[in-house]
C-alpha positions in Angstrom: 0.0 0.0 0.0 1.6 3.5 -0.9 1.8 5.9 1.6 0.7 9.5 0.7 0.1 10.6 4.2 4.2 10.7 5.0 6.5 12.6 2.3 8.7 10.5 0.1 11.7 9.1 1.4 15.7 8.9 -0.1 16.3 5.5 -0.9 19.9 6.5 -0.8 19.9 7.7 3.2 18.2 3.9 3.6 21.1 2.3 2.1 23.2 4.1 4.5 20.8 3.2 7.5 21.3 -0.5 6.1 24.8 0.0 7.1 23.8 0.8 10.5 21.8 -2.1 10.9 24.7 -4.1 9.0 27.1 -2.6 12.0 24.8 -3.1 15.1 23.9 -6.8 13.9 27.5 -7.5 13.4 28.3 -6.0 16.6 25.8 -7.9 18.5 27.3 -11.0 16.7 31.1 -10.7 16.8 31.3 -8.3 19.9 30.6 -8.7 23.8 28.2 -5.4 23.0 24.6 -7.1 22.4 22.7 -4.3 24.1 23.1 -1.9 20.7 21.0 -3.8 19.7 18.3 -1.2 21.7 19.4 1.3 19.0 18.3 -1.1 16.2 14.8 -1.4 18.0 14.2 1.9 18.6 15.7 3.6 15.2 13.2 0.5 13.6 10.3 1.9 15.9 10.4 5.0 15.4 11.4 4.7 11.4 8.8 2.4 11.1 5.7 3.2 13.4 6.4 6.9 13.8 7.9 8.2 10.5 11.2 8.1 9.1 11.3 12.1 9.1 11.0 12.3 12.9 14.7 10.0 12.9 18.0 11.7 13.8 20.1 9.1 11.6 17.6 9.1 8.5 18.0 13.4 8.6 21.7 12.8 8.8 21.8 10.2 6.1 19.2 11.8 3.9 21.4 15.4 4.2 24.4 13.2 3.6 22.6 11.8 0.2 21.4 15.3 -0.7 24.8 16.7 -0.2 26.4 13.9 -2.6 23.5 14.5 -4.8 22.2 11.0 -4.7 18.8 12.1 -3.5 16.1 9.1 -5.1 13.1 9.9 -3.7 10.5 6.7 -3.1 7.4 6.0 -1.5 7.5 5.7 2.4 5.4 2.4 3.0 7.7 -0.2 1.7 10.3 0.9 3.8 8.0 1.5 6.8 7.4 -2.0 6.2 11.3 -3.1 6.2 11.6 -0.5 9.5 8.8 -2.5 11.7 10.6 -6.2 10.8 13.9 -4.3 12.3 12.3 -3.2 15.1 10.4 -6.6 15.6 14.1 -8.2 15.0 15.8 -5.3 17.0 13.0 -6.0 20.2 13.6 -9.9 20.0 17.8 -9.8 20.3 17.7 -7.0 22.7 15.2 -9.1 24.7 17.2 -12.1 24.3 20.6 -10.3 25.6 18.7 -9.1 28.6 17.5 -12.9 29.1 20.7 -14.3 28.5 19.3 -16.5 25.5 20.8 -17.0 22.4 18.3 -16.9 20.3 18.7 -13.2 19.6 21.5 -14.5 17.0 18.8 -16.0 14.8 17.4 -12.0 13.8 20.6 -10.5 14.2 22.0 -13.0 11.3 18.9 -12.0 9.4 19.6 -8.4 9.3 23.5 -8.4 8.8 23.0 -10.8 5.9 20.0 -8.7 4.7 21.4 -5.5 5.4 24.2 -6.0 3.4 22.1 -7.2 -0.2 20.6 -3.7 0.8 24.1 -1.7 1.0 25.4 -3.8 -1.5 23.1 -3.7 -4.2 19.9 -1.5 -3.4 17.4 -4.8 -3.0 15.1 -4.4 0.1 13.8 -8.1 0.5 11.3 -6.7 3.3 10.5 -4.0 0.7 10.1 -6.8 -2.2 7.8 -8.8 0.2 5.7 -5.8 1.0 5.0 -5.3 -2.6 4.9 -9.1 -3.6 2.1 -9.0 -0.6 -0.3 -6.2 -1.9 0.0 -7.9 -5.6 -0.7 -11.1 -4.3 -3.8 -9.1 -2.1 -4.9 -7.8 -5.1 -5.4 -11.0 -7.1 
């Protein structure tokens, strides 16, 4: 479903976000510091339930992009969709540090392998699904 009731968003400062995600999931993986994973939740939550204008890091990244003049603007609701999964993924291996699971590696493998198609190449798979869903809807 397009989203006309939040501006457009760069697609550009979301590839740079996906290297946030790509750092916080690999820090949560490789490194003794699992509670950043709190930033991925919240950045996710408030990207994804709030609006991506309203983040600190999407303002930064989206100035960044503007700067470099690799502004590509884009409707908001596929990647509000990819925003909520991080924050659902974020939520679940913060949740797991604090319980002293391990399960919390299962979304944080997700999103560094995921995050990285995104920085690598441009290809949201959350973003793909959202669409694939409202075709499929539609049918």
């Amino acid at each position: 479903m397009l989203r006309f009731d939040i501006a457009p968003i760069c697609a550009n400062a979301y590839r740079f976000q996906a290297a946030m995600s790509f750092a916080i999931a690999a820090a949560y993986l490789f490194t003794p510091y699992q509670w950043l994973s709190v930033l991925l939740a919240f950045g996710g939550f408030l990207r994804g339930f709030v609006s991506p204008h309203k983040c600190v890091s999407y303002r930064v990244f989206s100035a960044i992009s503007s700067k470099l003049k690799l502004e590509k603007k884009q409707n908001a609701g596929s990647k509000m969709f990819a925003d909520k999964v991080v924050a659902l993924a974020g939520l679940v291996m913060f949740g797991s540090w604090l319980a002293g699971s391990s399960i919390g590696m299962v979304p944080a493998t997700a999103i560094l392998v995921f995050a990285l198609i995104d920085l690598l190449t441009g290809f949201c798979a959350a973003c793909w699904a959202y669409g694939a869903y409202y075709k499929f809807r539609q049918a």
